[in-house]
C-alpha positions as CSV (number, residue, x, y, z in Angstrom):
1,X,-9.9,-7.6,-13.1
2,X,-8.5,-4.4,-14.2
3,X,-10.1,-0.8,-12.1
4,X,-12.6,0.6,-15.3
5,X,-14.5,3.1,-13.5
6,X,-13.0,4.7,-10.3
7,X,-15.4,7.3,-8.5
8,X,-14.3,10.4,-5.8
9,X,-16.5,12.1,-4.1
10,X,-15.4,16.2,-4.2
11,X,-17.3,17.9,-1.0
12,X,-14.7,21.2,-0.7
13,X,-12.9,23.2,-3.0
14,X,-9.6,22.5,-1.8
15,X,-9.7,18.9,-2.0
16,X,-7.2,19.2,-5.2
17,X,-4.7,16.6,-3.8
18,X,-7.3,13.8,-4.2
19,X,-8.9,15.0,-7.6
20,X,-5.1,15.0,-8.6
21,X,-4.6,11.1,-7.5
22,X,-7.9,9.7,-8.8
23,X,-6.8,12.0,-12.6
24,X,-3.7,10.1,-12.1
25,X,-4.7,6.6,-11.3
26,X,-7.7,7.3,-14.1
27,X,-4.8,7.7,-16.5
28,X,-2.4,5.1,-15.1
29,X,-5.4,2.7,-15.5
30,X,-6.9,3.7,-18.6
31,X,-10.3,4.1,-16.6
32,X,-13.2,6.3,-17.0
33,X,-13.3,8.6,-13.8
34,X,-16.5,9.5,-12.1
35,X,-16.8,12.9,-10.5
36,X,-19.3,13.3,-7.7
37,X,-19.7,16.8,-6.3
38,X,-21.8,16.6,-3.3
39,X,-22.9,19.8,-1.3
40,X,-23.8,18.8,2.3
41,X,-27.2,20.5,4.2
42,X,-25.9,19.6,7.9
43,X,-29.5,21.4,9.3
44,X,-31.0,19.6,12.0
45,X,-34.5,19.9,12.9
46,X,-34.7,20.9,16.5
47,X,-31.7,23.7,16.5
48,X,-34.0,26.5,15.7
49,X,-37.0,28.5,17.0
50,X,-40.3,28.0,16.3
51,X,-41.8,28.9,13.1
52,X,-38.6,29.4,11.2
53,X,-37.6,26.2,10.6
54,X,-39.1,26.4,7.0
55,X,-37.1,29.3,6.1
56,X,-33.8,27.9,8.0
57,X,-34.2,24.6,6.3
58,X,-34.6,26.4,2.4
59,X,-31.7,28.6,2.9
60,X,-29.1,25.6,4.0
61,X,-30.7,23.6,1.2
62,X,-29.8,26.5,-1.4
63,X,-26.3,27.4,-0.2
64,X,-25.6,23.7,-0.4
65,X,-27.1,23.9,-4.2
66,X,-24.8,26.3,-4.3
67,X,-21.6,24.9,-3.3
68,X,-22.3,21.8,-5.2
69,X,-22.8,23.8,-8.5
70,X,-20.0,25.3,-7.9
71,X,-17.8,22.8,-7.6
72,X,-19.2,21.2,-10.2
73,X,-18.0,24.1,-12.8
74,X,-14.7,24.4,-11.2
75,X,-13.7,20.9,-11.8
76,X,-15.8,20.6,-15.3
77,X,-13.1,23.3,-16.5
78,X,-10.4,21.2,-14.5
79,X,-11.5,17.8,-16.4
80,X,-12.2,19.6,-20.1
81,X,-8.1,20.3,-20.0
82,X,-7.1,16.3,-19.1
83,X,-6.7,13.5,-21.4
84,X,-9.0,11.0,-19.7
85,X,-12.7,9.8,-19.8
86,X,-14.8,11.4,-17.4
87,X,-18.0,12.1,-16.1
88,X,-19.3,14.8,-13.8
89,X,-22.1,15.4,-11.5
90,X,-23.6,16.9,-8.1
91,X,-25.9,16.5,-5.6
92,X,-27.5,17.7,-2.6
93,X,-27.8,15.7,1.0
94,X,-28.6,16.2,4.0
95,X,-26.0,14.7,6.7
96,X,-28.3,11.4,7.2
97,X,-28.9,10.9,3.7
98,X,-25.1,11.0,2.6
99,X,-24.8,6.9,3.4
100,X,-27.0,6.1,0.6
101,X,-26.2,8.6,-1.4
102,X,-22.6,7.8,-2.0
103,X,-23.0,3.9,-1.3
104,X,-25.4,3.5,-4.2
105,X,-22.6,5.3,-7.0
106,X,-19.3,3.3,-4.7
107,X,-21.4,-0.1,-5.7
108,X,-21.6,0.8,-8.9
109,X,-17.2,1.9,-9.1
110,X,-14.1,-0.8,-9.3
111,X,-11.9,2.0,-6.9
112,X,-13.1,4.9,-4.7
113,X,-10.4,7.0,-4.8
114,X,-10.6,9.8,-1.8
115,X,-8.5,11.8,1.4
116,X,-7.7,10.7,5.2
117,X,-11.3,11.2,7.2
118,X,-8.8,12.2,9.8
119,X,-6.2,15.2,10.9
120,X,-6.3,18.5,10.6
121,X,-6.4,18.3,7.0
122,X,-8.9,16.0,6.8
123,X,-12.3,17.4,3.9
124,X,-15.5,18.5,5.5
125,X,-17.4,15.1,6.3
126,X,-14.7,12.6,5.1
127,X,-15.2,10.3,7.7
128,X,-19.0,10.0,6.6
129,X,-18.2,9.7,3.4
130,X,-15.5,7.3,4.0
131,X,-17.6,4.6,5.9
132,X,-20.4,5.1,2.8
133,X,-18.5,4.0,0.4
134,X,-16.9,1.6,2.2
135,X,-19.7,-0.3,4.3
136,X,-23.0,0.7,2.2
137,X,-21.3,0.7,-1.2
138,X,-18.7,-2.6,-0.6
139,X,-16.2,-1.1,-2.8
140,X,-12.4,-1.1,-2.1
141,X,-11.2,2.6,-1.2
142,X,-7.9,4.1,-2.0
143,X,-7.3,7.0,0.8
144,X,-4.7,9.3,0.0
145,X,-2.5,10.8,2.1
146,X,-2.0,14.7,2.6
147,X,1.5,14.3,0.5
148,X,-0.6,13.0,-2.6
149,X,-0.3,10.4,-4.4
150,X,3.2,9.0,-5.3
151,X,4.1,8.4,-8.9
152,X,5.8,5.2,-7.6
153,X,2.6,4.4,-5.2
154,X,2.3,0.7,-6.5
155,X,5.9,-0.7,-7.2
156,X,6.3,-1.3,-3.2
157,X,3.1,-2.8,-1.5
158,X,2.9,-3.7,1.8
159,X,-0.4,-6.4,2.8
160,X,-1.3,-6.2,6.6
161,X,-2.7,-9.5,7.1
162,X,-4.3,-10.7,10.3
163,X,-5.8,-13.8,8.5
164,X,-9.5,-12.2,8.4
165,X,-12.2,-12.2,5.7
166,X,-11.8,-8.7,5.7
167,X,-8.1,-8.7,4.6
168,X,-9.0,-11.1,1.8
169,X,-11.3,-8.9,0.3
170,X,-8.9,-6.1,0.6
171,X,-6.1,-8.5,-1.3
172,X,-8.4,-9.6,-4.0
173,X,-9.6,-6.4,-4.7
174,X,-6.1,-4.9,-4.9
175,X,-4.9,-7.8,-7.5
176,X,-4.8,-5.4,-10.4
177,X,-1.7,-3.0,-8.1
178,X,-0.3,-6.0,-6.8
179,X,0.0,-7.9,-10.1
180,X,2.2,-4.8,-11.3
181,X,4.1,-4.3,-8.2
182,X,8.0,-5.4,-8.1
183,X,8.1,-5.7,-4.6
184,X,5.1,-7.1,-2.3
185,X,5.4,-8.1,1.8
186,X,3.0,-10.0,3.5
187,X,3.0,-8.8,7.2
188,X,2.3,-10.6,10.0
189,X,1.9,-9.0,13.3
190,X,2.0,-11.5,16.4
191,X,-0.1,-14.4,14.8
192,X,-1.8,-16.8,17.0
193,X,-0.1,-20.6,16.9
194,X,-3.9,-21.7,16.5
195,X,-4.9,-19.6,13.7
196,X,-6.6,-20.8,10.7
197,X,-2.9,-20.8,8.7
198,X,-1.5,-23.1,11.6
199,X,2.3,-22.7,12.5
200,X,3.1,-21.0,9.0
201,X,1.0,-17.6,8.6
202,X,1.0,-15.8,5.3
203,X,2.1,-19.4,3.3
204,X,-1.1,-20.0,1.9
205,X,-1.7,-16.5,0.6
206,X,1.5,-16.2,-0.6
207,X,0.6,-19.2,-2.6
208,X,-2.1,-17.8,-3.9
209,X,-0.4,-14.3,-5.0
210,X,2.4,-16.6,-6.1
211,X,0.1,-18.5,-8.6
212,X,-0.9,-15.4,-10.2
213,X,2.7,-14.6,-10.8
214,X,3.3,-12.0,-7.7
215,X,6.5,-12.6,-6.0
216,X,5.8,-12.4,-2.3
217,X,7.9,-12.0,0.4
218,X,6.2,-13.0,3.9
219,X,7.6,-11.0,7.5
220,X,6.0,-12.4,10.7
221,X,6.4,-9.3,13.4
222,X,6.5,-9.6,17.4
223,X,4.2,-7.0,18.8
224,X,6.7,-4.7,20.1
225,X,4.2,-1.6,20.3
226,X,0.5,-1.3,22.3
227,X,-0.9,-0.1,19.1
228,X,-1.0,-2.6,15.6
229,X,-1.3,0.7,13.9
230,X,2.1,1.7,15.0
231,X,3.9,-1.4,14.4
232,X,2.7,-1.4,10.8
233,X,3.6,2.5,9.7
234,X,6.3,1.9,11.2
235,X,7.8,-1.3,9.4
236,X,6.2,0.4,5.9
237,X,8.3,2.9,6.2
238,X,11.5,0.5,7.0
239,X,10.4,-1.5,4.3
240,X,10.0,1.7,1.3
241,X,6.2,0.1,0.9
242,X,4.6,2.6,-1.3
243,X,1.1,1.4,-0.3
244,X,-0.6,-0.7,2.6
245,X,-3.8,-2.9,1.3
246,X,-5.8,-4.0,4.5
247,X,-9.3,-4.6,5.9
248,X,-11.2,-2.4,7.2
249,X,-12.8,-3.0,10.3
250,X,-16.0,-1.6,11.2
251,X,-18.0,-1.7,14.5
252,X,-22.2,-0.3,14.7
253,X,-24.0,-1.1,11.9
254,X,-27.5,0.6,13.0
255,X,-27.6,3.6,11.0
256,X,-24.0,4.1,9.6
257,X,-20.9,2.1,10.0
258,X,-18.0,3.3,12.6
259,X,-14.4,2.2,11.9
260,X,-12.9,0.7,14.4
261,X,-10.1,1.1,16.2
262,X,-7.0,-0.4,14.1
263,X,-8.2,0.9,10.6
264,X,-9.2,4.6,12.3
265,X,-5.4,4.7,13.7
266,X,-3.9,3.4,10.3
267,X,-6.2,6.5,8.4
268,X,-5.0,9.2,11.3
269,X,-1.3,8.7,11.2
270,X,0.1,7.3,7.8
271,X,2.0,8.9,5.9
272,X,0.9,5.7,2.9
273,X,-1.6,5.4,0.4
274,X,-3.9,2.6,2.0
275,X,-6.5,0.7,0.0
276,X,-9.4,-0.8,1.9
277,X,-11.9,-3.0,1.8
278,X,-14.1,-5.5,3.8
């Protein structure tokens, strides 16, 4: 299966180093790119005195028209200039109402292209928009890093596997990079003797990759470091990997999902495109 409609989700102006990589990736893939400019009302009903709610609640409602339309324009004029297929459009949400906003338009995408949810650099409500399109929408998400996109992102790819339905997903909806990568590493960290894979961890989906053509190369790491995050930026970067396809991890699922620990270190510190999924 080949990415045929990849979607990001613009929420600031200066979110050009993502619009940049999912252009790129659009083209790379011969996709049609979907443009979703969403302006955010982050109001909450109790913050304000009595009686002016109304009139509160309007104006945060049209300056967040506002935003979107104009983001909308600005990247219309952006698009109008590139060789691609594209589509464009915007909306208004409310902070609660972003989950099913963007989930509904990720189900409907092959790749959500978007930014790190975390750092200093990190777009205005990221991480929301982050865990929409990832837990409400199921679709794999590419997040790229503050250095862009690398024109060599998928030659190198670097699979974190822990042996968990979540990393499958993330492999199988990654086939289309992996099948056109020249080098690809299955990394183990630490596996346990009595793990579904037995005393050979990584075999079976090296198999599988193998079958499909994809030379694999399998490393089986000690844990040396406190944090599985660390271990694996690390050894990407000793590698060259290019990209890191793992699982994300999630932990409350009552009104919105919260990454959990291992995926929100990998999205804080590297310096790699990482494409997710569970």
């Amino acid at each position: 299966m080949a990415y045929k409609t990849i979607l990001t989700v613009i929420t600031a102006e200066d979110q050009t180093t993502q619009l940049d990589a999912a252009i790129d990736l659009t083209r790379r893939e011969d996709a049609h790119l979907e443009v979703f400019c969403l302006g955010v009302d982050h109001s909450q009903a109790g913050y304000y005195y009595a009686g002016a709610s109304a009139y509160v609640f309007q104006e945060t409602i049209d300056n967040a028209m506002a935003a979107a339309e104009a983001l909308e324009k600005k990247i219309r004029t952006r698009l109008e200039a590139e060789d691609i297929r594209w589509s464009i459009d915007s909306a208004v949400a409310q902070v609660g109402g972003l989950t099913t906003l963007i989930g509904m338009r990720a189900r409907f995408s092959d790749l959500v292209v978007l930014t790190r949810p975390y750092g200093d650099a990190a777009a205005p409500d990221a991480v929301a928009v982050t865990e929409a399109a990832l837990f409400e929408g199921s679709a794999p998400v590419l997040i790229v890093p503050d250095a862009g996109l690398p024109a060599d992102f998928a030659q190198s790819i670097m699979i974190a596997w822990n042996q968990s339905e979540e990393a499958m997903t993330a492999v199988r909806r990654a086939m289309p990079l992996l099948a056109s990568a020249k080098q690809v590493e299955v990394t183990v960290i630490d596996p346990s003797p009595d793990g579904p894979e037995g005393p050979d961890p990584g075999a079976a989906l090296a198999q599988l990759l193998n079958r499909h053509g994809i030379q694999v190369d399998v490393s089986v790491l000690a844990r040396t470091q406190s944090l599985i995050s660390d271990i694996l930026d690390r050894h990407a970067e000793e590698i060259g990997a290019k990209l890191i396809v793992m699982g994300a991890y999630g932990h409350s699922r009552f009104r919105q999902a919260i990454l959990g620990g291992a995926t929100r270190n990998m999205l804080g510190k590297s310096r790699v495109p990482i494409l997710m999924a569970r």
